[in-house]
NULODREN-711911 format. One record per atom (N, C-alpha, C): residue number from 1; atom name; x, y, z. Coordinates in nm, 3 decimals, always signed. Last residue first. Layout:
[NUM; "CA"; [X; Y; Z]],
...
***
This chain:
[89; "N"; [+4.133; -3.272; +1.633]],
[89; "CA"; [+4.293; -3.299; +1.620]],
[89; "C"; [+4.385; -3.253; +1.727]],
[88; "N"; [+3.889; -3.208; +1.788]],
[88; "CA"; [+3.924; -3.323; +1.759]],
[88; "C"; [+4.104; -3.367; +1.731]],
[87; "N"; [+3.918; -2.941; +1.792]],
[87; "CA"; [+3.921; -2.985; +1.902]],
[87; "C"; [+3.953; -3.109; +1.898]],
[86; "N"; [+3.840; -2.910; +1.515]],
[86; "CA"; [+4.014; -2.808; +1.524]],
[86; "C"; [+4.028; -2.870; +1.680]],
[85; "N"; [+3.598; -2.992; +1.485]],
[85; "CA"; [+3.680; -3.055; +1.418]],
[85; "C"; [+3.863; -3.003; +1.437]],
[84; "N"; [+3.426; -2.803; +1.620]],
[84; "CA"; [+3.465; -2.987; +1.665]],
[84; "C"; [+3.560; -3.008; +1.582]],
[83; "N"; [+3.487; -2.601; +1.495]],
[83; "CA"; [+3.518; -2.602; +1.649]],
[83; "C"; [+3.529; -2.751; +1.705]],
[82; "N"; [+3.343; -2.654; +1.250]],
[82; "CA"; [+3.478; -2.574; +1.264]],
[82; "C"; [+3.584; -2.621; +1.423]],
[81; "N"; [+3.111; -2.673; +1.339]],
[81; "CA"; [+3.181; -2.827; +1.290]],
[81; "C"; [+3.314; -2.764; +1.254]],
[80; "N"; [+3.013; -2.426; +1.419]],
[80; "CA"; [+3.033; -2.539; +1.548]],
[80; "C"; [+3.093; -2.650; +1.461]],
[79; "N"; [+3.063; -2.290; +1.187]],
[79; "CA"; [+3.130; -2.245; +1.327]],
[79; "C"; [+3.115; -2.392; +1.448]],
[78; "N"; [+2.810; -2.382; +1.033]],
[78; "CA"; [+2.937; -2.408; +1.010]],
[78; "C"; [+3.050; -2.371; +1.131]],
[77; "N"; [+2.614; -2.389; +1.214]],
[77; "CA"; [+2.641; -2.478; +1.183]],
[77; "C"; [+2.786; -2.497; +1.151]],
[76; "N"; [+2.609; -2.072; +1.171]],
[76; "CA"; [+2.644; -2.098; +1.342]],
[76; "C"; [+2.696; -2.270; +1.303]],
[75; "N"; [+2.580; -2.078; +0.921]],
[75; "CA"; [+2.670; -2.016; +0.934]],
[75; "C"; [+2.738; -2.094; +1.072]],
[74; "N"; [+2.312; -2.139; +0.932]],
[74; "CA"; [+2.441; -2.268; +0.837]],
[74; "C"; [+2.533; -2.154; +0.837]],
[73; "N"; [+2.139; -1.984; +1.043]],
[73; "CA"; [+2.139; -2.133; +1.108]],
[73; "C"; [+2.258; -2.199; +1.062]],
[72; "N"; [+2.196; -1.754; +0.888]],
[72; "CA"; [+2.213; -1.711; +0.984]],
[72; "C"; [+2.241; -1.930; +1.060]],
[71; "N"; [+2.057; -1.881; +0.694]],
[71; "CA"; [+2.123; -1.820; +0.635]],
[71; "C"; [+2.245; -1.809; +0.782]],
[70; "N"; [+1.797; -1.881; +0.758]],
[70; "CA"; [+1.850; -2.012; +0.724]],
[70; "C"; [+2.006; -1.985; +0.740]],
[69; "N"; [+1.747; -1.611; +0.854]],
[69; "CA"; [+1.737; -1.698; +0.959]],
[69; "C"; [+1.826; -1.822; +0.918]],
[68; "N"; [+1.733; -1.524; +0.542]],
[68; "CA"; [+1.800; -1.449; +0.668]],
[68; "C"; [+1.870; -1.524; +0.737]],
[67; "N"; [+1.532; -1.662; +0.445]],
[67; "CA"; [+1.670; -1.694; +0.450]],
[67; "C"; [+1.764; -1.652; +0.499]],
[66; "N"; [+1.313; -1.531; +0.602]],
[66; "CA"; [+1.307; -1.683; +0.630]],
[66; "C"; [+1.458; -1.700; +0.614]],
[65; "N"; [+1.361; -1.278; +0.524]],
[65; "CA"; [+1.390; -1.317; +0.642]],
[65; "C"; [+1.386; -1.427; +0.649]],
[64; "N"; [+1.246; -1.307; +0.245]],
[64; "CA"; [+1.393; -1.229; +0.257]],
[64; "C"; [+1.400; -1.280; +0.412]],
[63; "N"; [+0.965; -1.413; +0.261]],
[63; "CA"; [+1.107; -1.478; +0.194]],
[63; "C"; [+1.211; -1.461; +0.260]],
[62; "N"; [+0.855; -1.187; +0.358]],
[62; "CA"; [+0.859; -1.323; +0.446]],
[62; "C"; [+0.987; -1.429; +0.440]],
[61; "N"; [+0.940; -0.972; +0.151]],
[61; "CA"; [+0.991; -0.988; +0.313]],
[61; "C"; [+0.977; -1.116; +0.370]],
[60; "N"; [+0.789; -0.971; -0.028]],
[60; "CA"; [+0.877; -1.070; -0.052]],
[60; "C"; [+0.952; -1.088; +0.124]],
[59; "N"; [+0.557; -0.834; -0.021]],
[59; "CA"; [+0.528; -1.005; -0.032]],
[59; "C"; [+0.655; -1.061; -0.005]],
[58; "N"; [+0.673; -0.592; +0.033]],
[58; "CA"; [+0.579; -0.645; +0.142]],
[58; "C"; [+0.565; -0.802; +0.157]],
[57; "N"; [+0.718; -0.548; -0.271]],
[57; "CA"; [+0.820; -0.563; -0.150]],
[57; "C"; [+0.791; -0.625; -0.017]],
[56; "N"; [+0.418; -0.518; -0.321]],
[56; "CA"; [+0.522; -0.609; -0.426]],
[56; "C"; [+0.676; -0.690; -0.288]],
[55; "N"; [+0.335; -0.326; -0.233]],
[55; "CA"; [+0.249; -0.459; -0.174]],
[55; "C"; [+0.377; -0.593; -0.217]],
[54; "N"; [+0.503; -0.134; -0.324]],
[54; "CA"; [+0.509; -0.181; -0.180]],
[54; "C"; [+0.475; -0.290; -0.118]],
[53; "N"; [+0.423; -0.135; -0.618]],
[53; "CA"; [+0.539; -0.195; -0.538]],
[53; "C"; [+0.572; -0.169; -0.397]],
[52; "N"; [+0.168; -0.106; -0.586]],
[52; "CA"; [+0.163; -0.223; -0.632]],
[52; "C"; [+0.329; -0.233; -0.556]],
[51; "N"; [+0.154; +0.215; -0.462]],
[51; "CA"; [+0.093; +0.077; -0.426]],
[51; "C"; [+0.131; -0.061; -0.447]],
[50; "N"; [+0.312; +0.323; -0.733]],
[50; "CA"; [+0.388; +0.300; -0.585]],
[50; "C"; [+0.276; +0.197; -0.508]],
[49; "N"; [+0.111; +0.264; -0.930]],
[49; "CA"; [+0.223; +0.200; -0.932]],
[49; "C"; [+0.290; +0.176; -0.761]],
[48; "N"; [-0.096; +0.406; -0.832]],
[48; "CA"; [-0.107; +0.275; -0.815]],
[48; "C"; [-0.020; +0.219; -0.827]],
[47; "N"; [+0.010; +0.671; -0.812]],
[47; "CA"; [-0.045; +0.639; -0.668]],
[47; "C"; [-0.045; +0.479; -0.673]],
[46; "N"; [+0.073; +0.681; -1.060]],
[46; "CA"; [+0.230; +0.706; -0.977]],
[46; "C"; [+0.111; +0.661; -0.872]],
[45; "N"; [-0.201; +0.687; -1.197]],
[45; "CA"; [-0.102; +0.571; -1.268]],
[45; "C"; [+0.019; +0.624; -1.113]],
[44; "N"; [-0.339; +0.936; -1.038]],
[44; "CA"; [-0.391; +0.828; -0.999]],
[44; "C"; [-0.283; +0.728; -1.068]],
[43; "N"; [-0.117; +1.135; -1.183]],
[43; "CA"; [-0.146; +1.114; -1.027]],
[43; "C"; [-0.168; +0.994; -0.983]],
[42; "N"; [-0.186; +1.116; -1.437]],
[42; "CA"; [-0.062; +1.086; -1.405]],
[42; "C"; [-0.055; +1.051; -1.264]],
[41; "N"; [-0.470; +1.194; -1.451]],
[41; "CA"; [-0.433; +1.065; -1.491]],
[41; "C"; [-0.344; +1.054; -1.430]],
[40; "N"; [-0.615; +1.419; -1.135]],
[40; "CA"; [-0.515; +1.379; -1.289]],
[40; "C"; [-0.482; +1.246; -1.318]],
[39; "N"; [-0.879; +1.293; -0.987]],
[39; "CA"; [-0.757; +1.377; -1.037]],
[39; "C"; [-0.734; +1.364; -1.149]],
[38; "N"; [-1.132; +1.234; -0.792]],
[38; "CA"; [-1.109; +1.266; -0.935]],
[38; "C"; [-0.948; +1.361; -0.910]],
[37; "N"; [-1.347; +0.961; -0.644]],
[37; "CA"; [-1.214; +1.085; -0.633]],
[37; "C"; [-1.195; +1.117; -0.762]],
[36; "N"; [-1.628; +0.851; -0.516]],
[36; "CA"; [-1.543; +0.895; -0.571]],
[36; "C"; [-1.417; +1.012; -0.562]],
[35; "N"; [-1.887; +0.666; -0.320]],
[35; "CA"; [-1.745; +0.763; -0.330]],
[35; "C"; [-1.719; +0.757; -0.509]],
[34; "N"; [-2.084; +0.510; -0.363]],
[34; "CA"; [-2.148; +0.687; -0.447]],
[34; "C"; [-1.990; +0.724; -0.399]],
[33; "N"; [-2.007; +0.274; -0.268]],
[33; "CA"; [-2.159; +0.338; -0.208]],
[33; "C"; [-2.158; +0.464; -0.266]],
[32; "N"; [-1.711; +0.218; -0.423]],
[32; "CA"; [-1.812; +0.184; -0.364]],
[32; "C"; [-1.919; +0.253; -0.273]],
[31; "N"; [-1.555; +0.471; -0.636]],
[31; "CA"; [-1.566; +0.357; -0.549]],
[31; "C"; [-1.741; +0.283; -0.504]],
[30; "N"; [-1.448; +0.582; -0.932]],
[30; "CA"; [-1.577; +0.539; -0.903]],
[30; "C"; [-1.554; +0.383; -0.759]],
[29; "N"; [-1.250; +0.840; -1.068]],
[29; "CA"; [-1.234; +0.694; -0.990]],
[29; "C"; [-1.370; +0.663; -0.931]],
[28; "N"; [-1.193; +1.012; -1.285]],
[28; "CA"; [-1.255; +0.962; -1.227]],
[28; "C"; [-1.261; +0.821; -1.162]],
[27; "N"; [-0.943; +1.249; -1.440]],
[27; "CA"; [-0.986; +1.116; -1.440]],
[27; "C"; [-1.062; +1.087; -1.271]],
[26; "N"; [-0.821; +1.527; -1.631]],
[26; "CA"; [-0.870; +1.464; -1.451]],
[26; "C"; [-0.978; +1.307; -1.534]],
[25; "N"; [-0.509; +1.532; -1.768]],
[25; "CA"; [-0.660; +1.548; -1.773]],
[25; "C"; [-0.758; +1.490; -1.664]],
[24; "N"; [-0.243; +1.497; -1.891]],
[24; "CA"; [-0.326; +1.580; -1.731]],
[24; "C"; [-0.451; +1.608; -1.742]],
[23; "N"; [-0.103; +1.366; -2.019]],
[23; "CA"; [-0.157; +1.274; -1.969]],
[23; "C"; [-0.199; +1.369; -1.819]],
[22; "N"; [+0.142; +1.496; -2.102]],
[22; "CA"; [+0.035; +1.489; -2.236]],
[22; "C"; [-0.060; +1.399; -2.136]],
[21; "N"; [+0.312; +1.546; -1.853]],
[21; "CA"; [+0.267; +1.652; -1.906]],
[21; "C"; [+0.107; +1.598; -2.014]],
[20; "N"; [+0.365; +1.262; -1.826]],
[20; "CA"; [+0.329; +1.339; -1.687]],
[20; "C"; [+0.235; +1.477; -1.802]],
[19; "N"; [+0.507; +1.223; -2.082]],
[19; "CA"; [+0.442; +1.121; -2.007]],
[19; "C"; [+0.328; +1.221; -1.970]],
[18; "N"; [+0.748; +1.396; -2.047]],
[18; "CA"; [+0.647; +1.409; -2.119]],
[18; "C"; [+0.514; +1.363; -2.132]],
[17; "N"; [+0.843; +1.276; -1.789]],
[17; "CA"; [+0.831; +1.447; -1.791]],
[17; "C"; [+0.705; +1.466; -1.872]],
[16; "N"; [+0.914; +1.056; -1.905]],
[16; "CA"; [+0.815; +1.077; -1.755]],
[16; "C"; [+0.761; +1.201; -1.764]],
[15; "N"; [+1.151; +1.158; -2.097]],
[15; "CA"; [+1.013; +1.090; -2.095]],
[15; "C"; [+0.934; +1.087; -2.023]],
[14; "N"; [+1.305; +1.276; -1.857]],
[14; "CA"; [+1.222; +1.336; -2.004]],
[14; "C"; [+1.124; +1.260; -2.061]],
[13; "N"; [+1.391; +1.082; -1.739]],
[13; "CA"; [+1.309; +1.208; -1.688]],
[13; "C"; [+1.270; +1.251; -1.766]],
[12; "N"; [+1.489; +0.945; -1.935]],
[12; "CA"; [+1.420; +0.880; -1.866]],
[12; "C"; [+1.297; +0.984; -1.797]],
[11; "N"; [+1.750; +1.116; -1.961]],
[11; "CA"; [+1.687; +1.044; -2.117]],
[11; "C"; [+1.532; +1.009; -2.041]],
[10; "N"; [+1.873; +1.107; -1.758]],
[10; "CA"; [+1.794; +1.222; -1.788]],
[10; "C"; [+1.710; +1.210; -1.929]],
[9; "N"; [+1.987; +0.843; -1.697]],
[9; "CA"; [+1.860; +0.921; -1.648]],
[9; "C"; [+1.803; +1.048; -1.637]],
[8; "N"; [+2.150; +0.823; -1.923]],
[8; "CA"; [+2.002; +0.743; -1.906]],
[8; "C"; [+1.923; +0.784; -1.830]],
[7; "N"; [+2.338; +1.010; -1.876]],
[7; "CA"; [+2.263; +1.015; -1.993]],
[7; "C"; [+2.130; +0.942; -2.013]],
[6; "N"; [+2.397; +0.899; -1.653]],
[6; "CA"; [+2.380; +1.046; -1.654]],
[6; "C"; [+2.279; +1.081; -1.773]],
[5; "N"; [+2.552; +0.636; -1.744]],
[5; "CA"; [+2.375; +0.663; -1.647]],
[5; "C"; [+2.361; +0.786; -1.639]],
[4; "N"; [+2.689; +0.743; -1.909]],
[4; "CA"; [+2.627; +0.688; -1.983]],
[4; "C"; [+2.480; +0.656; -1.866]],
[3; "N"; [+2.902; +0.882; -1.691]],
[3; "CA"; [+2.822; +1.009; -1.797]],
[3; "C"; [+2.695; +0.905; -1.910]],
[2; "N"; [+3.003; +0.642; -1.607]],
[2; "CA"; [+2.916; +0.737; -1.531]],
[2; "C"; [+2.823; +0.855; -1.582]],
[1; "N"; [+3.137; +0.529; -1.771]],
[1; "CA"; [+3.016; +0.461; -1.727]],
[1; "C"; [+2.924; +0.557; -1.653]],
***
């Protein structure tokens, strides 16, 4: 199993690799009031991807802790009907 992700992720880098390489031609970004920036294609696609998945991870945090907390509430729940119920007998 281990030489078959070995094999996938160098199968993977090579593509990116090639990707990265046929895709270096400077590209223009046109902001607001006369900015602009200009790089390479590959640059500006890896700057927006990593953007999108931070904003991506960012959204889910509220989630991930709300159940944290729930998570954390029906544990202590379960420990106190543990404790009434081993006091009861």
């Amino acid at each position: 199993m281990r030489y078959i992700s070995w094999l996938f992720q160098i199968f993977l880098f090579m593509v990116l690799l090639g990707f990265a390489l046929k895709n270096s031609q400077p590209v223009t970004l046109h902001y607001f009031f006369g900015y602009l920036w200009q790089s390479t294609l590959v640059i500006v696609l890896l700057l927006f991807f990593a953007v999108g998945a931070a904003l991506g991870i960012l959204a889910t945090l509220g989630i991930w802790f709300r159940q944290r907390r729930e998570l954390l509430r029906l544990k202590r729940e379960i420990s106190d009907l543990k404790k009434l119920n081993s006091s009861s007998l």
